[in-house]
C-alpha positions as CSV (number, residue, x, y, z in Angstrom):
1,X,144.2,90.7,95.4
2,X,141.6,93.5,95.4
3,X,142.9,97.0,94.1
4,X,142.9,98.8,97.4
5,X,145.0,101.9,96.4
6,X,143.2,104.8,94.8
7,X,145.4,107.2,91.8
8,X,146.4,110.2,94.2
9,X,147.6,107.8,97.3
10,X,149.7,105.7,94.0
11,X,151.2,109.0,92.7
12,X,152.2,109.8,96.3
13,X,154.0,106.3,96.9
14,X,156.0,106.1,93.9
15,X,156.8,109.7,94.9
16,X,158.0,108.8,98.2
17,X,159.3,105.6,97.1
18,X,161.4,106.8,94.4
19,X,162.7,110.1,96.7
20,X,163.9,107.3,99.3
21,X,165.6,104.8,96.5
22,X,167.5,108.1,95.4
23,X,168.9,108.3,99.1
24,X,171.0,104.7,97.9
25,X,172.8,107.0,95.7
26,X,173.2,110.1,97.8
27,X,173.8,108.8,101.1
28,X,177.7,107.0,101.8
29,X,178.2,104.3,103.9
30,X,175.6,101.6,106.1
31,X,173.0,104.5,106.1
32,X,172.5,104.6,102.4
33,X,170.6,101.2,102.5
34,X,167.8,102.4,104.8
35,X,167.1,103.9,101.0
36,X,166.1,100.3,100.0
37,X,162.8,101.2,102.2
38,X,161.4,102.7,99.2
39,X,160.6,99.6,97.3
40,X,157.7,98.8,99.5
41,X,155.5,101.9,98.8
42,X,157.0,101.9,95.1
43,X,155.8,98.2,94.4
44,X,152.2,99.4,96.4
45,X,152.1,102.1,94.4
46,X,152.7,100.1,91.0
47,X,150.9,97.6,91.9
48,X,147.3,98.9,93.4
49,X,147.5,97.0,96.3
50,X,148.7,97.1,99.9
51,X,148.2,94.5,102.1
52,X,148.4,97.0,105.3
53,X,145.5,98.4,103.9
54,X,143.8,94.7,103.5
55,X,144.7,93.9,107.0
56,X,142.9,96.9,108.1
57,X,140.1,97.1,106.0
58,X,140.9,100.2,104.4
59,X,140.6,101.3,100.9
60,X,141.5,104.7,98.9
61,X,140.4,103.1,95.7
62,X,137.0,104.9,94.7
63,X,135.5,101.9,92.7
64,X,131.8,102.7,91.3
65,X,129.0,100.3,92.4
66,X,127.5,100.1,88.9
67,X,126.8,96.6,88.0
């Protein structure tokens, strides 16, 4: 697993993913699990890598080509 996930588009997902895990404790009734959707972009985020991203060849990461 190559980090494919650059700091701003990290800060954003565990933005976004923690905003929708909140909407487990707001929401009432079978609606309030769509919440559970924010896992994915808060384990990309933690993590550094998406495999989306690896599919389609992207990458946000800004790596330096010194070596």
């Amino acid at each position: 697993m190559h980090r494919n996930v650059g700091i701003p588009d990290q800060i954003a997902r565990i933005v976004v993913g923690t905003a929708l895990l909140f909407l487990v404790l707001v929401l009432d009734g079978p609606s309030r699990w769509v919440g559970l959707i924010g896992l994915v972009p808060l384990a990309t985020g933690a993590f550094g890598f998406c495999p989306l991203y690896a599919i389609l060849g992207l990458s946000t990461c800004h790596v330096s080509k010194e070596a």
